[in-house]
C-alpha positions as CSV (number, residue, x, y, z in Angstrom):
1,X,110.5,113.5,119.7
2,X,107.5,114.6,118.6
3,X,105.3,111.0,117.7
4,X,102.0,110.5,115.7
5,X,100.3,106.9,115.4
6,X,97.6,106.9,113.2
7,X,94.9,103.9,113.6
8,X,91.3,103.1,112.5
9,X,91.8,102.5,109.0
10,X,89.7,99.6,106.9
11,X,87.4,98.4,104.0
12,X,84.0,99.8,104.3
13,X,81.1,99.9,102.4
14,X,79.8,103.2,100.3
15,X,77.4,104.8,102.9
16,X,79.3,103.3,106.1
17,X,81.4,105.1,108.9
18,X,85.1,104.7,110.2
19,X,86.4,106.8,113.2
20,X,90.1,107.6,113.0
21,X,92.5,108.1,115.7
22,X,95.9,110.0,115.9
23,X,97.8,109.1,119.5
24,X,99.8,111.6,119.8
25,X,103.1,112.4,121.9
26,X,106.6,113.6,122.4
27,X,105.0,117.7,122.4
28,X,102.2,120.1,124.6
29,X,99.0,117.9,122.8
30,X,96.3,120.7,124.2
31,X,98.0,123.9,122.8
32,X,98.6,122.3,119.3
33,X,96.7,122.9,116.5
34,X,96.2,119.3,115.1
35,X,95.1,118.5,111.3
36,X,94.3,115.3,108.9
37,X,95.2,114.8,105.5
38,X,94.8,112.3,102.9
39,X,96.5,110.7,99.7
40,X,94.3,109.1,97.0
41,X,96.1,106.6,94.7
42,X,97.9,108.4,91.9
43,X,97.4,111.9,93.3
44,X,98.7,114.2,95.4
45,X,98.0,115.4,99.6
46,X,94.8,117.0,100.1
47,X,94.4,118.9,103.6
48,X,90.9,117.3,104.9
49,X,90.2,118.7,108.7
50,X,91.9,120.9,111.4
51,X,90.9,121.7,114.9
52,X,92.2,124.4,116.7
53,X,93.6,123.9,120.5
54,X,90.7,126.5,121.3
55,X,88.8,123.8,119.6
56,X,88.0,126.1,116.3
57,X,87.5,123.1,113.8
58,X,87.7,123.3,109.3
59,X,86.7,121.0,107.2
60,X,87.8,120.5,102.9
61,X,84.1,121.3,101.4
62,X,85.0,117.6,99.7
63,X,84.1,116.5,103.7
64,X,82.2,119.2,105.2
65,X,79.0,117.2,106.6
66,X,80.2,114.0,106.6
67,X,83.4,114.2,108.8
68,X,83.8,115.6,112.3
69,X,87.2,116.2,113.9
70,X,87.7,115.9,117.5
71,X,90.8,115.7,120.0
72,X,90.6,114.6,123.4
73,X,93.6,116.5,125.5
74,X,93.2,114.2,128.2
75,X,94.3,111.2,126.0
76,X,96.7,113.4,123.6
77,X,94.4,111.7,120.6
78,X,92.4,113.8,117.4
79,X,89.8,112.3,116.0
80,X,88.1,111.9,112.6
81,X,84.6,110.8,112.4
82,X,83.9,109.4,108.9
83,X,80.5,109.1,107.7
84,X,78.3,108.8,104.3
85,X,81.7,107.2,103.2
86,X,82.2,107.5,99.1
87,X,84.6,105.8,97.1
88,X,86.2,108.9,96.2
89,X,87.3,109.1,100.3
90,X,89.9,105.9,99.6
91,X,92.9,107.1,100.1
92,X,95.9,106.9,102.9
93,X,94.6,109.6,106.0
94,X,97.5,111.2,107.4
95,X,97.4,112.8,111.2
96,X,99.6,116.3,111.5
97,X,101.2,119.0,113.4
98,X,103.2,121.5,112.1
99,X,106.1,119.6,110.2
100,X,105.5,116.2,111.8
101,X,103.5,113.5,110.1
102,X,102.4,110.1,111.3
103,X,102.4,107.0,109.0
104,X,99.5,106.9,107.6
105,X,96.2,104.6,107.6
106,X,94.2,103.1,104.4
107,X,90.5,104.2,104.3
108,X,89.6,102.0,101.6
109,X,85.3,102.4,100.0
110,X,84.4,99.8,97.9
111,X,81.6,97.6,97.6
């Protein structure tokens, strides 16, 4: 069955980076379309990234130049490259594809 592990998450400071990773397995990794989302305390799931398997990548303007996805077909893994962290980005980052979700991994930004 289809398998997401999420991994990465952690207490950083304003300004500071985290890299997230999604193992992935249980489907065809490199013809997927893969895609993160997040959950901030006390509100609701906000899409955040998606790459393509052509590689085609999106970004929510809320992270556009300051996150970078990535996958790595090789190692069935996406990526998500956090930088200029804010407080606003706390929240729980969820790795997808299609109708299957992986547990989840606190990005917590506080100083």
């Amino acid at each position: 069955q289809v398998q997401l592990v999420e991994s990465g998450g952690g207490l950083v400071q304003p300004g500071g980076s985290l890299r997230l990773s999604c193992a992935a397995s249980g489907f065809t990794f490199s013809s997927s379309a893969m895609s993160w989302a997040r959950q901030a305390p006390g509100k609701g799931l906000e899409w955040v990234s998606g790459i393509y398997s052509d590689g085609r990548v999106y970004y929510a303007d809320s992270v556009k130049g300051r996150f970078t996805i990535s996958r790595d077909n090789a190692k069935n893994t996406v990526y998500l490259q956090m930088n200029a962290l804010k407080p606003e980005d706390t929240a729980v980052y969820y790795c997808r594809r299609l109708g299957s979700w992986g547990q989840g991994t606190q990005v917590t930004v506080s100083s």
